[in-house]
C-alpha positions in Angstrom: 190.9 3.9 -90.2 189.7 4.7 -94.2 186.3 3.5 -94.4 185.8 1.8 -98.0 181.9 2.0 -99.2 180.4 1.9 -102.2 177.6 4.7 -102.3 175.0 6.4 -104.9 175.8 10.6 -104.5 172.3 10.8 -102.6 173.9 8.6 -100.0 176.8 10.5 -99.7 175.4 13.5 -99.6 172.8 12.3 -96.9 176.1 10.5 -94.7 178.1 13.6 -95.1 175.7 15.9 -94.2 175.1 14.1 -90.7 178.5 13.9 -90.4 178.6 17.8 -90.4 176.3 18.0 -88.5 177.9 15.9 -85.8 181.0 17.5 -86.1 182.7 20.2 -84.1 182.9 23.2 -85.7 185.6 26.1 -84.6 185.1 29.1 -86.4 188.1 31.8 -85.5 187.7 35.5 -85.4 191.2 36.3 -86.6 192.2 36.2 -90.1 195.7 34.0 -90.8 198.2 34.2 -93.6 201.3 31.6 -94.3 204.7 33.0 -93.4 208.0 31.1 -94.6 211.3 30.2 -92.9 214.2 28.1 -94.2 214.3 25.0 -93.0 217.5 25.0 -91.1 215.9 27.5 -88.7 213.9 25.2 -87.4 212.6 25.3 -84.6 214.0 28.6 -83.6 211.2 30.3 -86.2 208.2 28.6 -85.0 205.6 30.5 -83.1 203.8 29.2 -80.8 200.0 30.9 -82.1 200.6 29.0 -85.5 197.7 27.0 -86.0 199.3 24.6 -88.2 202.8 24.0 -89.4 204.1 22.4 -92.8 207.1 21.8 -95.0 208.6 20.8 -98.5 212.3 20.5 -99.6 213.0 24.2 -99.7 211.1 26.0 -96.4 208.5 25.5 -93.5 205.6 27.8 -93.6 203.2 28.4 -90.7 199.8 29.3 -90.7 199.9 32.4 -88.8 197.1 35.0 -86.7 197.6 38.3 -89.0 196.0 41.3 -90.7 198.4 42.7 -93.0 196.1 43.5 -96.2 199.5 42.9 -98.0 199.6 39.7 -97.1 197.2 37.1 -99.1 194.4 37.2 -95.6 192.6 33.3 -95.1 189.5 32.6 -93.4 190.0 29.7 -90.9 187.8 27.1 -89.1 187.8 23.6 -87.8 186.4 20.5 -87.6 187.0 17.3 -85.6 185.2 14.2 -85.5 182.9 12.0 -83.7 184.8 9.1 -83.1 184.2 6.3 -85.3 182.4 8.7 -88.0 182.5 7.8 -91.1 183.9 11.1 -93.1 185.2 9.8 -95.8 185.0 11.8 -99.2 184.5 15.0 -96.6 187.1 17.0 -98.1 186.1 16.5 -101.9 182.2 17.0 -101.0 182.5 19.9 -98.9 185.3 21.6 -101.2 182.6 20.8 -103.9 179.9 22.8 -102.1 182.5 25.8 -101.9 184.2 25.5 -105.1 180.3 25.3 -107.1 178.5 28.0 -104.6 181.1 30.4 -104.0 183.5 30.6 -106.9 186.2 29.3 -104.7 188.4 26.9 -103.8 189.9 26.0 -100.3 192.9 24.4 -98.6 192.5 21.8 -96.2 195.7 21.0 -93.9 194.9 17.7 -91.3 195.7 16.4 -88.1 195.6 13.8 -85.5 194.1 14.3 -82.2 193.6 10.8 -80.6 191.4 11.9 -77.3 189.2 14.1 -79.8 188.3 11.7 -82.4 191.4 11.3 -84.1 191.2 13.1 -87.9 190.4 17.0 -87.7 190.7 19.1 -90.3 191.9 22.8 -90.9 190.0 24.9 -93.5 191.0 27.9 -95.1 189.3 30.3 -97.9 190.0 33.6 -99.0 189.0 36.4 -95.7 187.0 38.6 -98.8 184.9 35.0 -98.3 184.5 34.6 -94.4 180.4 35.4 -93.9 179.5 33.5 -97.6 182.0 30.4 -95.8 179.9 31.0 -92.5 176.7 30.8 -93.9 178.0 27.8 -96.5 178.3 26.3 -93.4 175.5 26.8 -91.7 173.2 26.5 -94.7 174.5 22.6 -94.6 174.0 22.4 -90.8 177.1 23.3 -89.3 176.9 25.2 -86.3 180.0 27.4 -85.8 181.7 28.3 -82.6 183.8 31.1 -82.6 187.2 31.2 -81.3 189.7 34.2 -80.6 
C-alpha cells in the first residue's frame, strides 16, 4: 500500500532515515553486469544466479554475478522492509544522497516478497563506486551485510 503524506523535507529526511535504519541491508561481494537474450528464448536463457530479471519489446536482460572489466561492472545491494514501513519517496531521497555526494546516479529494479515485508528494492552503482556506496550507506545508518 502507497502511503500519501504531506511532509516539510526535515520530516522526510528524519522518516526516511529511520526507515533505513530499520531496513535490511544485503550488501553482495560479487560485482554484476546486465546480459541480453531475445525474448523468444525465454526461459531457456535464464540463469538461475540472476538476481533480477527484466524485459522491454525487443529483449530480456538479467542482472548477472560477473567480472569481465569489459563488461560495464555494477555494485549491488538490497533492501527489504519492515512491514508496514512507511518508505515512500525512498528511492528519490536515497538516489538524491548518491546522485549529490558521489557524482552518480543509480538504478533501482523492485520486487515483492510478501513473508518479508512485501516492497524490496535492488540497487546498483557503478563497481569503481562500491566502498564510497558502502560508506554512503553507512554514513546514513545502514548497516550492511555481506552476501556471496
Amino acid at each position: 500500500m502507497v502511503d500519501i503524506s504531506i511532509e516539510t523535507p526535515e520530516q522526510v529526511e528524519t522518516r526516511l532515515v529511520e526507515v533505513l535504519k530499520q531496513s535490511q541491508c544485503r550488501f553482495y561481494d560479487n560485482s554484476f553486469a546486465f546480459h541480453e537474450f531475445d525474448l523468444e528464448r525465454f526461459p531457456q536463457d535464464t540463469r538461475p544466479e540472476a538476481v533480477a530479471f527484466i524485459r522491454d519489446d525487443v529483449c530480456w536482460s538479467q542482472l548477472l554475478p560477473d567480472t569481465n572489466q569489459e563488461n560495464e561492472l555494477f555494485a549491488i545491494w538490497r533492501f527489504h522492509f519492515p512491514s508496514g514501513a512507511d518508505n515512500s519517496g525512498f528511492v528519490g531521497w536515497l538516489a538524491h544522497h548518491f546522485k549529490s555526494r558521489l557524482g552518480s546516479g543509480v538504478f533501482v529494479i523492485c520486487g515483492h516478497n510478501s513473508s518479508n515485508g512485501g516492497i524490496y528494492d535492488y540497487w546498483g552503482c557503478p563497481i569503481s563506486l562500491k566502498q564510497d556506496a558502502l560508506t554512503l550507506l553507512s554514513e546514513l545508518g545502514a548497516k550492511p551485510i555481506f552476501l556471496r
